[in-house]
PyMOL Python script that loads the backbone (N, CA, C, O; Angstrom):
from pymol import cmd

cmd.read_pdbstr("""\
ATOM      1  N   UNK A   1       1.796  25.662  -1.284  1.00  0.00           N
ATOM      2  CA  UNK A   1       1.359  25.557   0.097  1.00  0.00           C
ATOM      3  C   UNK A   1       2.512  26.008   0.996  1.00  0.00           C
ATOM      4  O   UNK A   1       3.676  25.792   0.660  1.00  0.00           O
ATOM      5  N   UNK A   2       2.210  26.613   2.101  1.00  0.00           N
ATOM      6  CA  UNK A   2       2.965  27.257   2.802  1.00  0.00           C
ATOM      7  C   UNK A   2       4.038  26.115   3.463  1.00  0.00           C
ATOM      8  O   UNK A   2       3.941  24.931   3.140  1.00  0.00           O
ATOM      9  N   UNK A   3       4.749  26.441   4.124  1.00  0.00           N
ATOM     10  CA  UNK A   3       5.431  25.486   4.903  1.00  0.00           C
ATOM     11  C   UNK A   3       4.846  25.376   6.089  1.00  0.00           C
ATOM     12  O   UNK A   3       5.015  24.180   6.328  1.00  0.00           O
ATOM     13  N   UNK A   4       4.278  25.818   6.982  1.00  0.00           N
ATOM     14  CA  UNK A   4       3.717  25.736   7.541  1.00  0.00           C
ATOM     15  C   UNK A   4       2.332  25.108   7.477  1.00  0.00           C
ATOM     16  O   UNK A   4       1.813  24.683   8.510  1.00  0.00           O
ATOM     17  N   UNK A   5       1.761  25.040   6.389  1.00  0.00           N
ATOM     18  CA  UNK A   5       0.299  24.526   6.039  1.00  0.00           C
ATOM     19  C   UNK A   5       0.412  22.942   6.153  1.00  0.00           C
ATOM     20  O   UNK A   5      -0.210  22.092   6.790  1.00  0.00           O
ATOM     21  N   UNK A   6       1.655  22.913   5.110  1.00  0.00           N
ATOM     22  CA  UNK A   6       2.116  21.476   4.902  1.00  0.00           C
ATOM     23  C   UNK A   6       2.848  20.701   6.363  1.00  0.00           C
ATOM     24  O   UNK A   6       2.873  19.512   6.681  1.00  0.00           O
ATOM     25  N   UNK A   7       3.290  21.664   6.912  1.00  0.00           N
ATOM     26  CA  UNK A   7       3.746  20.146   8.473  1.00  0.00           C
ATOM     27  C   UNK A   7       2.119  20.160   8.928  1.00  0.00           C
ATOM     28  O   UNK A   7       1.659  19.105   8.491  1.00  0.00           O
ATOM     29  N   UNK A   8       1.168  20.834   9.549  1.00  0.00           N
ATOM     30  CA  UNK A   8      -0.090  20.685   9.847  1.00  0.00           C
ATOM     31  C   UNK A   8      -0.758  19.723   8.873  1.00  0.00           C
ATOM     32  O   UNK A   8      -1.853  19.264   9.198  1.00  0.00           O
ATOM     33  N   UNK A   9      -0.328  19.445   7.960  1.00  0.00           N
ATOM     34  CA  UNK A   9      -0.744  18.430   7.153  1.00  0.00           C
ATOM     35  C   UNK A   9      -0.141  16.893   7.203  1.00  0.00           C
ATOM     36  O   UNK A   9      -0.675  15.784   7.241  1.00  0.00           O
ATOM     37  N   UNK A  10       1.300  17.383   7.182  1.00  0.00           N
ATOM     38  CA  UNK A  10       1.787  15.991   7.633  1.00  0.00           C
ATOM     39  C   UNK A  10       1.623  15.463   8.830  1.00  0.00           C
ATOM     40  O   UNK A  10       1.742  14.249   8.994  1.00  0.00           O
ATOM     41  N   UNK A  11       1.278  16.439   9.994  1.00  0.00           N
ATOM     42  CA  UNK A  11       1.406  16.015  11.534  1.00  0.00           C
ATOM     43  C   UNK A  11      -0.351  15.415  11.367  1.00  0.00           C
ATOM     44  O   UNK A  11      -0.524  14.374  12.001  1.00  0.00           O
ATOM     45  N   UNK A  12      -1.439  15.859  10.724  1.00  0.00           N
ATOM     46  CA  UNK A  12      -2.900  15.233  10.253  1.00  0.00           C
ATOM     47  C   UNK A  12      -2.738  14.287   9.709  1.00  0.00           C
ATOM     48  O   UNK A  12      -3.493  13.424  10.156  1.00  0.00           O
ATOM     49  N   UNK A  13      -1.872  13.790   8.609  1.00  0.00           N
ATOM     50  CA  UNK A  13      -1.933  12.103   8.390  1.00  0.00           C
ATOM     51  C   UNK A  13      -1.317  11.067   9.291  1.00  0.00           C
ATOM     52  O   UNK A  13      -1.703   9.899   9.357  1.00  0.00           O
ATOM     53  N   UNK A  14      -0.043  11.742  10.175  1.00  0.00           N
ATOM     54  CA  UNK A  14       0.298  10.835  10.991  1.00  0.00           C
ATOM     55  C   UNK A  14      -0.352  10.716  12.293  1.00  0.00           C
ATOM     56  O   UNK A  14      -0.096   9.674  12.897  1.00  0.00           O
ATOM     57  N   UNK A  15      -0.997  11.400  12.761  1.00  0.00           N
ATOM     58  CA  UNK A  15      -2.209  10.865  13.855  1.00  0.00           C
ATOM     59  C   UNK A  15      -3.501   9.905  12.944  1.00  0.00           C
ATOM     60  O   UNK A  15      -4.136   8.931  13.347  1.00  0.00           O
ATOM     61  N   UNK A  16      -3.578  10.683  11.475  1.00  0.00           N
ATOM     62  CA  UNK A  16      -4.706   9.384  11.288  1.00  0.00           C
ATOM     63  C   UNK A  16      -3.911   7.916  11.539  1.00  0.00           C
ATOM     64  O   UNK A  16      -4.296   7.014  12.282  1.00  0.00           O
ATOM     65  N   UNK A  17      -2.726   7.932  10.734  1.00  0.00           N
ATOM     66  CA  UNK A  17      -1.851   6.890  10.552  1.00  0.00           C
ATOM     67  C   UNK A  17      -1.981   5.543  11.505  1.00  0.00           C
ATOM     68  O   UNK A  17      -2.146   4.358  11.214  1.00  0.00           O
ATOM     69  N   UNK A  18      -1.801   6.394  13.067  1.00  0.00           N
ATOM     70  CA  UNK A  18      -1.036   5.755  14.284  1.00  0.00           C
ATOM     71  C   UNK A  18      -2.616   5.362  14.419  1.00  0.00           C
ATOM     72  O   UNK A  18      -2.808   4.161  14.605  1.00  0.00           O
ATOM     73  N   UNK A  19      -3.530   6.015  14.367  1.00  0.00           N
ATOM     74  CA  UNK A  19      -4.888   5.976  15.329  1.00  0.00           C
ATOM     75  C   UNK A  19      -5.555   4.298  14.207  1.00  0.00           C
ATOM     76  O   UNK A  19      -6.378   3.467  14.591  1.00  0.00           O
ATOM     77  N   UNK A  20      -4.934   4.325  13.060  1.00  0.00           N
ATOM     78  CA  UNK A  20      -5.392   3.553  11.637  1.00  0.00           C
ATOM     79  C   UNK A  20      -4.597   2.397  12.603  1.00  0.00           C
ATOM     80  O   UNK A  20      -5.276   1.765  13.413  1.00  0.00           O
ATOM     81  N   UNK A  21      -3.292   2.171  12.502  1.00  0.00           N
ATOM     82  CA  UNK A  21      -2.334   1.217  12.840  1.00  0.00           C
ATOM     83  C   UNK A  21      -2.742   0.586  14.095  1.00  0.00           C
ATOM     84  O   UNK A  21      -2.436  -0.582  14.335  1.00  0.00           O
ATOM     85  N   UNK A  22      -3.599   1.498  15.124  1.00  0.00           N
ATOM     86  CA  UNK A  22      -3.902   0.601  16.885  1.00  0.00           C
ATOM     87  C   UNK A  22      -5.456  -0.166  16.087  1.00  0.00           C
ATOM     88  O   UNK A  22      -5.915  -1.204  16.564  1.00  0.00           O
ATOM     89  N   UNK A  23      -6.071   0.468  14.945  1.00  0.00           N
ATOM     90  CA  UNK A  23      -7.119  -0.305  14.792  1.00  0.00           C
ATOM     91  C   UNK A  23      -8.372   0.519  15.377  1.00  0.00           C
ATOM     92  O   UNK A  23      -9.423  -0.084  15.598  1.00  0.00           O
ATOM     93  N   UNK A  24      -8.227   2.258  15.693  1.00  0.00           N
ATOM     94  CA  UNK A  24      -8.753   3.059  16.466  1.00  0.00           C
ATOM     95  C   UNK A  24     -10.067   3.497  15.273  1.00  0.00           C
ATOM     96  O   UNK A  24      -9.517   4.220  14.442  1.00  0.00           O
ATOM     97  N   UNK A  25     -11.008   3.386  15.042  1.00  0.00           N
ATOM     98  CA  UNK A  25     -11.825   4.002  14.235  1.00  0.00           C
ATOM     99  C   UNK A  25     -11.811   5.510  13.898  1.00  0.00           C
ATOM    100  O   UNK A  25     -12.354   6.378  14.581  1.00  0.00           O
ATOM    101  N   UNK A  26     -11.109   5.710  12.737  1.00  0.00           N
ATOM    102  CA  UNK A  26     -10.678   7.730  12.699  1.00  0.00           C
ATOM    103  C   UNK A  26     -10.986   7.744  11.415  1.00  0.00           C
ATOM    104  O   UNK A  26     -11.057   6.626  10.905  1.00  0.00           O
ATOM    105  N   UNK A  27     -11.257   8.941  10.505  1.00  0.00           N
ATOM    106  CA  UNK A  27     -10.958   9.761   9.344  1.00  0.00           C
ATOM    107  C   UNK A  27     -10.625  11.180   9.540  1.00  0.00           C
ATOM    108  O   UNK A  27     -10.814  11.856  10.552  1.00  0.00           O
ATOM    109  N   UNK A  28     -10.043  11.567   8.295  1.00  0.00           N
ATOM    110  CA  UNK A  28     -10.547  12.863   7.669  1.00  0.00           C
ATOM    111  C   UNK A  28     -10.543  13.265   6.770  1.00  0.00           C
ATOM    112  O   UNK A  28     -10.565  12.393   5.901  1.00  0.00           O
ATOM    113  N   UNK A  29     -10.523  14.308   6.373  1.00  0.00           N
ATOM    114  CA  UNK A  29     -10.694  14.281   4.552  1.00  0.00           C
ATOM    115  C   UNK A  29      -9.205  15.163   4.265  1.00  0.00           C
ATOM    116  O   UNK A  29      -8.415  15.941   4.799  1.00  0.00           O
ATOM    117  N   UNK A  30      -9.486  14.378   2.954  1.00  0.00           N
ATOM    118  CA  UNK A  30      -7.825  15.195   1.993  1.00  0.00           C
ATOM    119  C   UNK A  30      -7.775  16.460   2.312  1.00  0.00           C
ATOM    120  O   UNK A  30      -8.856  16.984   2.045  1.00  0.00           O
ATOM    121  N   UNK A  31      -7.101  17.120   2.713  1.00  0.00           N
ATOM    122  CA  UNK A  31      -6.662  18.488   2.762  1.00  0.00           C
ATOM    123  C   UNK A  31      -7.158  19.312   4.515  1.00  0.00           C
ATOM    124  O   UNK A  31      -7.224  20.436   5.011  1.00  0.00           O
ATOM    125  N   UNK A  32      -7.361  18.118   4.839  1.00  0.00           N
ATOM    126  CA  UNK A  32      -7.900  19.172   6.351  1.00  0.00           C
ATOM    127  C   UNK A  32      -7.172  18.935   7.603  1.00  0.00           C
ATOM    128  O   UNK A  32      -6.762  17.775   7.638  1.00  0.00           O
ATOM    129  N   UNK A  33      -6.941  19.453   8.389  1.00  0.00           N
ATOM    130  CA  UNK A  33      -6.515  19.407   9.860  1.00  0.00           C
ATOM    131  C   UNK A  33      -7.320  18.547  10.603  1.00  0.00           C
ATOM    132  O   UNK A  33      -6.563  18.060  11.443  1.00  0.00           O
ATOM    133  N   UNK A  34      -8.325  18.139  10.740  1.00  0.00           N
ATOM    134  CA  UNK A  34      -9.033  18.036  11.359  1.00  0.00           C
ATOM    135  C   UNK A  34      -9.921  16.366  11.105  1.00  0.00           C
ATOM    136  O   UNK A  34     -10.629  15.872  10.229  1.00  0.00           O
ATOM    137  N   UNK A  35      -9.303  15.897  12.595  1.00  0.00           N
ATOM    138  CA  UNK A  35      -9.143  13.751  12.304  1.00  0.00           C
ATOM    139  C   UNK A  35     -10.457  13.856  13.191  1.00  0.00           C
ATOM    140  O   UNK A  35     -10.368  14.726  14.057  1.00  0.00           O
ATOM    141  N   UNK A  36     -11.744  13.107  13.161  1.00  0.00           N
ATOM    142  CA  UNK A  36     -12.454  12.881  13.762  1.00  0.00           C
ATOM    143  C   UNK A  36     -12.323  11.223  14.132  1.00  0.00           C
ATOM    144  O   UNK A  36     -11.616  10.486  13.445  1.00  0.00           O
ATOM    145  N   UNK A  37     -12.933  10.835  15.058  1.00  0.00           N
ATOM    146  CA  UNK A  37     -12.430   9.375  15.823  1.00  0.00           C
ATOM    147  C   UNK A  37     -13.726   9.115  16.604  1.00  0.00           C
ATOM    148  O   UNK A  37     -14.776   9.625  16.213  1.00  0.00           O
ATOM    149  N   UNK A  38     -13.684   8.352  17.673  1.00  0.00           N
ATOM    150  CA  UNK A  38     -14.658   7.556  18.318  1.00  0.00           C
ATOM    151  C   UNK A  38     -14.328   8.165  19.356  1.00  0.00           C
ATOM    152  O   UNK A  38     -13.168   8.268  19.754  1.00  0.00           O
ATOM    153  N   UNK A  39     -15.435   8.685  19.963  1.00  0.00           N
ATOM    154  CA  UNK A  39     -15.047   9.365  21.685  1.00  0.00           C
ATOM    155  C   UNK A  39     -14.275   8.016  22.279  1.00  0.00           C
ATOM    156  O   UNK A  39     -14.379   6.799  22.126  1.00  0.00           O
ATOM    157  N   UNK A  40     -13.435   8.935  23.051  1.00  0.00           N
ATOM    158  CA  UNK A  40     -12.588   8.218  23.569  1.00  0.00           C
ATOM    159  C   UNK A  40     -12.730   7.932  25.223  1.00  0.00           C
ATOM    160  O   UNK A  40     -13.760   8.458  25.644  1.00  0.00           O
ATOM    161  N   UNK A  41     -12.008   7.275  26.212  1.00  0.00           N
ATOM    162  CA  UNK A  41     -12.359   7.210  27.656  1.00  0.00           C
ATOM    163  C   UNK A  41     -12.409   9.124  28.280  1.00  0.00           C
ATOM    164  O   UNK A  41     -11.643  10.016  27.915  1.00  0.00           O
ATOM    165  N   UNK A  42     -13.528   9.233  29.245  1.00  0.00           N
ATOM    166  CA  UNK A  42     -13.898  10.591  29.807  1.00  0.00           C
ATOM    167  C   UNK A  42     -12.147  11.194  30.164  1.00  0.00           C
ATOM    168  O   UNK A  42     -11.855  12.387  30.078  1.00  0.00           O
ATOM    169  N   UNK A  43     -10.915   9.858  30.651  1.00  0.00           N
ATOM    170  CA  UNK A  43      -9.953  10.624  31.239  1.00  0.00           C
ATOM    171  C   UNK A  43      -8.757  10.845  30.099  1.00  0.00           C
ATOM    172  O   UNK A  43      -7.680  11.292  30.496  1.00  0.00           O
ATOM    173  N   UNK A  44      -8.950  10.509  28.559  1.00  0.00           N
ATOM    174  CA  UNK A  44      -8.658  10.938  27.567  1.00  0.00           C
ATOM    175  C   UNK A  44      -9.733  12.418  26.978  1.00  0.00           C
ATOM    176  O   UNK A  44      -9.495  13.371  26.236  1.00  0.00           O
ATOM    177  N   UNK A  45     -10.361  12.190  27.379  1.00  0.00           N
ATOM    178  CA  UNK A  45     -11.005  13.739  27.048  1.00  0.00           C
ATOM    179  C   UNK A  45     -10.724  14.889  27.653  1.00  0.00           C
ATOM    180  O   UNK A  45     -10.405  15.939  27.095  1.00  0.00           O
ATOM    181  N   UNK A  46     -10.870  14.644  29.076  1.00  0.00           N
ATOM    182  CA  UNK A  46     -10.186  15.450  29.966  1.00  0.00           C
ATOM    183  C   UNK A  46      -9.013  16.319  29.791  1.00  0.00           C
ATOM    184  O   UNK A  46      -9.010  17.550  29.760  1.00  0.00           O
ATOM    185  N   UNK A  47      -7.804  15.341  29.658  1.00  0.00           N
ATOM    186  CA  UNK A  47      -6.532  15.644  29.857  1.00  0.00           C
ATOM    187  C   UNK A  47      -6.236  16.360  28.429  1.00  0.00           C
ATOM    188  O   UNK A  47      -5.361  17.219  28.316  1.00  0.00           O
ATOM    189  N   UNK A  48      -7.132  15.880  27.236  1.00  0.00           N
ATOM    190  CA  UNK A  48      -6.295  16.651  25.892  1.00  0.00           C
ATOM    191  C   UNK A  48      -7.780  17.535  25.804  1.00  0.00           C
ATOM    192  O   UNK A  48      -7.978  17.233  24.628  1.00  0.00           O
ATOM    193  N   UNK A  49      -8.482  18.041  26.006  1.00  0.00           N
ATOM    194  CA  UNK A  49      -9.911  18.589  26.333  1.00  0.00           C
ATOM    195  C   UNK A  49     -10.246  18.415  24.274  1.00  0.00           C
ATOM    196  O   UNK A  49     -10.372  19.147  23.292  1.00  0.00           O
ATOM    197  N   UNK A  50     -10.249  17.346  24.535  1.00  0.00           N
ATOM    198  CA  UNK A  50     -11.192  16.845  23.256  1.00  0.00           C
ATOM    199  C   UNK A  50     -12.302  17.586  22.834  1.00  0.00           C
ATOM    200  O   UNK A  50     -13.011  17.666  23.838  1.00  0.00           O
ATOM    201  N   UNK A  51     -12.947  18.277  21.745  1.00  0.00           N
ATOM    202  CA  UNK A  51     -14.146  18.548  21.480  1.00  0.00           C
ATOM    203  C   UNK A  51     -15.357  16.830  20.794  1.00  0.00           C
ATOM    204  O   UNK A  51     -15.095  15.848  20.099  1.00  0.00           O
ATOM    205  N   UNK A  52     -16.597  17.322  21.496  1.00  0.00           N
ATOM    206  CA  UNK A  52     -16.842  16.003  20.983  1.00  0.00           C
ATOM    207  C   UNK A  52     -18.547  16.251  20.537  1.00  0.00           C
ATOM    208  O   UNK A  52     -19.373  17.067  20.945  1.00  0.00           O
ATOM    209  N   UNK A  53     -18.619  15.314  19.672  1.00  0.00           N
ATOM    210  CA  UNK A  53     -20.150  15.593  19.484  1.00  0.00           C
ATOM    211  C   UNK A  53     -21.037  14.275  18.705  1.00  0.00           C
ATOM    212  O   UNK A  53     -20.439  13.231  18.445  1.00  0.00           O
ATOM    213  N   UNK A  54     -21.969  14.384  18.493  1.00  0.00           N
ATOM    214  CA  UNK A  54     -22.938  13.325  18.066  1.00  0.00           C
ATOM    215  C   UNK A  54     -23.674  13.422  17.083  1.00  0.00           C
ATOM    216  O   UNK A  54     -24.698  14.103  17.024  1.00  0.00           O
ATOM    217  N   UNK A  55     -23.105  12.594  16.035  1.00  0.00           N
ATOM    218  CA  UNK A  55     -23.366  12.340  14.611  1.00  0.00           C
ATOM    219  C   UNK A  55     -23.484  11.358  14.548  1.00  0.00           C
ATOM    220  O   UNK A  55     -22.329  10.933  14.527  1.00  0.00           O
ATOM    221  N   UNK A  56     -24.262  10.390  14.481  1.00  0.00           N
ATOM    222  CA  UNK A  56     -25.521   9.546  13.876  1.00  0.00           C
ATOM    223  C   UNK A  56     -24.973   9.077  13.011  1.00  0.00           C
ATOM    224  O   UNK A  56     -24.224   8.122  13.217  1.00  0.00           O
ATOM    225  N   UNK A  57     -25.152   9.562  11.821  1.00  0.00           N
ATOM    226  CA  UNK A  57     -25.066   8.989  10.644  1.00  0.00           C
ATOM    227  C   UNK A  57     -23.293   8.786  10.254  1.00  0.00           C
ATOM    228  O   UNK A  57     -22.832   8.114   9.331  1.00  0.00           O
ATOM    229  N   UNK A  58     -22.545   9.583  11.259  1.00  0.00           N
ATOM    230  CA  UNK A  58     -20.806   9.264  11.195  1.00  0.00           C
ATOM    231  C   UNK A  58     -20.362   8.291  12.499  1.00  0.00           C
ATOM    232  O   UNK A  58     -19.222   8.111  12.928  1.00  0.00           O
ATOM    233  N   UNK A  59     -21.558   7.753  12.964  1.00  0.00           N
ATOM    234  CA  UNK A  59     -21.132   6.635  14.368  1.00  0.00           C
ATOM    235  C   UNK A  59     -21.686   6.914  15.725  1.00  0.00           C
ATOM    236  O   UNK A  59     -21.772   6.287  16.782  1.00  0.00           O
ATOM    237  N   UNK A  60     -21.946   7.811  15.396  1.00  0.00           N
ATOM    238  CA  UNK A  60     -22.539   8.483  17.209  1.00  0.00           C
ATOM    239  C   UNK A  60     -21.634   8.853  18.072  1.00  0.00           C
ATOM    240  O   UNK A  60     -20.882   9.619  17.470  1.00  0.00           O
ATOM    241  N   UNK A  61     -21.394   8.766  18.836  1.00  0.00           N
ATOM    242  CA  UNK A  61     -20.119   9.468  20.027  1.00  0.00           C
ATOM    243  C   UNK A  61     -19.144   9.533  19.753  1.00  0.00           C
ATOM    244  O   UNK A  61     -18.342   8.627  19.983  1.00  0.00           O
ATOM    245  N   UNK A  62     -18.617  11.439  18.714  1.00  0.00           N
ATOM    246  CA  UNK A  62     -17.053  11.061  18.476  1.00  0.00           C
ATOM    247  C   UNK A  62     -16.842  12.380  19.017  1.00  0.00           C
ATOM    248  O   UNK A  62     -17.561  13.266  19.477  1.00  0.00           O
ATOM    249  N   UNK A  63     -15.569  12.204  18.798  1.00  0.00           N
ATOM    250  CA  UNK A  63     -14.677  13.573  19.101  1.00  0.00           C
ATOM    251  C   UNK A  63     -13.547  13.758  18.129  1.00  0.00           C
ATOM    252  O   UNK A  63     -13.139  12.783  17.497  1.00  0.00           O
ATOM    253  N   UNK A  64     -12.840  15.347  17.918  1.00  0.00           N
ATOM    254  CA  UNK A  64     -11.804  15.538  16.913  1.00  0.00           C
ATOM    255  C   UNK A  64     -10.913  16.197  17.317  1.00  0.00           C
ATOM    256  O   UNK A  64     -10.981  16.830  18.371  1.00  0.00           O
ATOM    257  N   UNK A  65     -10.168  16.181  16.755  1.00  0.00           N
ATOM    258  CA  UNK A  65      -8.796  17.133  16.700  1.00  0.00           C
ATOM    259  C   UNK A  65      -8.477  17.650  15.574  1.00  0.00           C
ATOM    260  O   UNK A  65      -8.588  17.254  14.414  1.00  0.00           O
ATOM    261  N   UNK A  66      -7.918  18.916  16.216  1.00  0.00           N
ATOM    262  CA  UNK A  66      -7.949  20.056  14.905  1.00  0.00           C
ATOM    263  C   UNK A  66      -6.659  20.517  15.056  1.00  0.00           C
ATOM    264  O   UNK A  66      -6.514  21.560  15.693  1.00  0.00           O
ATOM    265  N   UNK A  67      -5.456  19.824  14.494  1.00  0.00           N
ATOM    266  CA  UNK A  67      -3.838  19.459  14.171  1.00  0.00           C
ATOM    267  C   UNK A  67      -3.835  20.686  13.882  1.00  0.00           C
ATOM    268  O   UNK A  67      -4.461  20.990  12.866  1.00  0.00           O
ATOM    269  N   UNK A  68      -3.139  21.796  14.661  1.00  0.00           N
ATOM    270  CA  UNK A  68      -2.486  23.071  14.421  1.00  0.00           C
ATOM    271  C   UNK A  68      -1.107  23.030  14.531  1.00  0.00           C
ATOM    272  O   UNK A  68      -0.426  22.009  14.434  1.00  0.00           O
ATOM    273  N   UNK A  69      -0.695  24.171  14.739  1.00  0.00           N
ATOM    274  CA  UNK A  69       1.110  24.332  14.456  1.00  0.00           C
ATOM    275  C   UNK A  69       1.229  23.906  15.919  1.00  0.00           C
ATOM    276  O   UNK A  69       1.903  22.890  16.086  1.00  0.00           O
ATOM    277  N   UNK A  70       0.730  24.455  16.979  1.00  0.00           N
ATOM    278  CA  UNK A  70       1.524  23.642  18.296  1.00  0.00           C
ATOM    279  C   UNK A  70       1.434  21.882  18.608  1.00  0.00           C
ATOM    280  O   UNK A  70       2.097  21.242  19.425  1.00  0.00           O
ATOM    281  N   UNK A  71       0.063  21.237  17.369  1.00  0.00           N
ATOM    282  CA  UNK A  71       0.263  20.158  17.709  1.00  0.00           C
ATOM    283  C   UNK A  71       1.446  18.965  17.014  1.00  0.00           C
ATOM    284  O   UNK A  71       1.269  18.351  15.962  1.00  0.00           O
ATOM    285  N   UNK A  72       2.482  18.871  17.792  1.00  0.00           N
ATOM    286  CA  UNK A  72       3.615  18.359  17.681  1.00  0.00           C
ATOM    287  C   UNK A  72       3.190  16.564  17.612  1.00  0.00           C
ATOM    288  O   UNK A  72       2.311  15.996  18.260  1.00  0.00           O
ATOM    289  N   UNK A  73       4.326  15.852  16.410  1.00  0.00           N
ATOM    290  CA  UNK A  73       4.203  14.933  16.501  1.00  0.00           C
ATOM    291  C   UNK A  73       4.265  14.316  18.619  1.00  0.00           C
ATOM    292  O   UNK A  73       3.519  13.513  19.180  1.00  0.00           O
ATOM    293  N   UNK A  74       5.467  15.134  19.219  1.00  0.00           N
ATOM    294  CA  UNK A  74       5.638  14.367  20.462  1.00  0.00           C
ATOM    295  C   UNK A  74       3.703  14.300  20.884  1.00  0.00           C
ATOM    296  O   UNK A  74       3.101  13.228  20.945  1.00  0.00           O
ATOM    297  N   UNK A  75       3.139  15.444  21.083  1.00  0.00           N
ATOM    298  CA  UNK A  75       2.048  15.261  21.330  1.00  0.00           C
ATOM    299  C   UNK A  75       0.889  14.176  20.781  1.00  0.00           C
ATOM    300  O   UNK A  75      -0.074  13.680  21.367  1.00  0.00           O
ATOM    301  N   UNK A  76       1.311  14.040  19.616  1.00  0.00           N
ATOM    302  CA  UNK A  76       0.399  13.224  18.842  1.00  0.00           C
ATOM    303  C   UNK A  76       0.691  11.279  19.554  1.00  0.00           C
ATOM    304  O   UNK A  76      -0.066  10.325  19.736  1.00  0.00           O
ATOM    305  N   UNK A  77       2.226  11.523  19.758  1.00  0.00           N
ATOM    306  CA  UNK A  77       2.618  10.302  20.034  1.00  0.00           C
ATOM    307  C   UNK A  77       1.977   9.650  21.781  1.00  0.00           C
ATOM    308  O   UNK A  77       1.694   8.484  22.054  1.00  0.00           O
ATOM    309  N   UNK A  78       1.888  11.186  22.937  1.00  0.00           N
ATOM    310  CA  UNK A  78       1.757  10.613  23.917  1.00  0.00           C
ATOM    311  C   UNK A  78       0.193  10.743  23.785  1.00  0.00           C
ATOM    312  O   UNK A  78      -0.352  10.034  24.631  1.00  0.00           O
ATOM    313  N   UNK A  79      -0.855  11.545  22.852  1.00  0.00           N
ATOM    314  CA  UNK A  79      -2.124  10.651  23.027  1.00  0.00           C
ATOM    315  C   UNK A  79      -1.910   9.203  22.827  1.00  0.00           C
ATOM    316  O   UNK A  79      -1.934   8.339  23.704  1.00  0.00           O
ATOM    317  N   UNK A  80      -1.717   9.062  21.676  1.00  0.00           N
ATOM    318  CA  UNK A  80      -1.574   7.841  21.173  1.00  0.00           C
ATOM    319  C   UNK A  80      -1.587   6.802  22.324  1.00  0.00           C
ATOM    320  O   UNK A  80      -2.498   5.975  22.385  1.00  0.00           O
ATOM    321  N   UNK A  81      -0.405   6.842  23.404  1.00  0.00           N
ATOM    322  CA  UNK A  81      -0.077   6.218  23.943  1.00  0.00           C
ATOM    323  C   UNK A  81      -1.369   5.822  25.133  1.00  0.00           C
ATOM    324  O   UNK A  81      -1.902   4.766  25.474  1.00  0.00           O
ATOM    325  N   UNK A  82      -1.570   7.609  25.628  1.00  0.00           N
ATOM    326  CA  UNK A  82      -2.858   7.472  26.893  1.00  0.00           C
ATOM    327  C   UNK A  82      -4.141   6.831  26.210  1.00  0.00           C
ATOM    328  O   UNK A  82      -4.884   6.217  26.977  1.00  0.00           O
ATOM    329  N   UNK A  83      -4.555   6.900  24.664  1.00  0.00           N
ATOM    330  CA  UNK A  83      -5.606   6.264  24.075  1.00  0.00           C
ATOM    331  C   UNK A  83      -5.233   4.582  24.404  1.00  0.00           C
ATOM    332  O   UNK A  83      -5.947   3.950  25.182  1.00  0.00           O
ATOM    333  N   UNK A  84      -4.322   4.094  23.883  1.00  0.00           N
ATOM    334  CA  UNK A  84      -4.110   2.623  24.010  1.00  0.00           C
ATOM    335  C   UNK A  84      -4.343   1.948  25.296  1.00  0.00           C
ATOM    336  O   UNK A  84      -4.842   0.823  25.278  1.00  0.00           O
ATOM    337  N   UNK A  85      -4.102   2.392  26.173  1.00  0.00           N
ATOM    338  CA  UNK A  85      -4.230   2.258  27.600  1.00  0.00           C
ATOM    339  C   UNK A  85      -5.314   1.829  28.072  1.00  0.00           C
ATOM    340  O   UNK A  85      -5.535   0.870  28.812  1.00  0.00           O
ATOM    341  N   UNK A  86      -6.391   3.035  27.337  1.00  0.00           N
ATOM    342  CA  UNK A  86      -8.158   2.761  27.948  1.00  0.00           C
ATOM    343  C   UNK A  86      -8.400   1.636  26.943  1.00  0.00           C
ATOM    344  O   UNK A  86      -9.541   1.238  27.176  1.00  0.00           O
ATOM    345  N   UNK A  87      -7.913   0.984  26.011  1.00  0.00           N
ATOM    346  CA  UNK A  87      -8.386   0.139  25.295  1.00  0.00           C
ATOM    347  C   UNK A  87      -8.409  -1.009  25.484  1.00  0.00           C
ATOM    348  O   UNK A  87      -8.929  -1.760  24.660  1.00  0.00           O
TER     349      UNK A  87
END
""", "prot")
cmd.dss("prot")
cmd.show_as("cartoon", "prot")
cmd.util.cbc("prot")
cmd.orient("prot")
């Protein structure tokens, strides 16, 4: 795996991690970028322009993130932070 493949991988378990640790309802599957969660407040959607959609049978109102090379742990850390807030 590239080096690059692999921090996009590590920076994907540590947002599940943090989102696991507040008690935030998230997954994703082994090998993917991409953490799906519980829609979050409209002014957390806003500001990180969340994609979001409605699946039923995975909870109904979620939204995801799709952990690329610009998404930096700092980034991961100040959602984190604006998520806790609306909670």
């Amino acid at each position: 795996m590239s080096k690059e493949a692999n921090s996009m991988l590590e920076n994907t378990n540590y947002l599940q991690q943090k989102l696991d640790e507040m008690g935030y309802p998230a997954w994703h599957m082994p090998y993917s970028n991409t953490v799906f969660f519980k829609r979050p407040d409209e002014s957390i959607l806003n500001k990180y322009m969340l994609a979001n959609g409605n699946l039923p049978n995975y909870g109904g109102e979620l939204s995801h993130i799709v952990v690329m090379q610009h998404v930096k742990r700092e980034i991961i850390d100040e959602f984190i932070a604006d998520l806790s807030v609306t909670l």
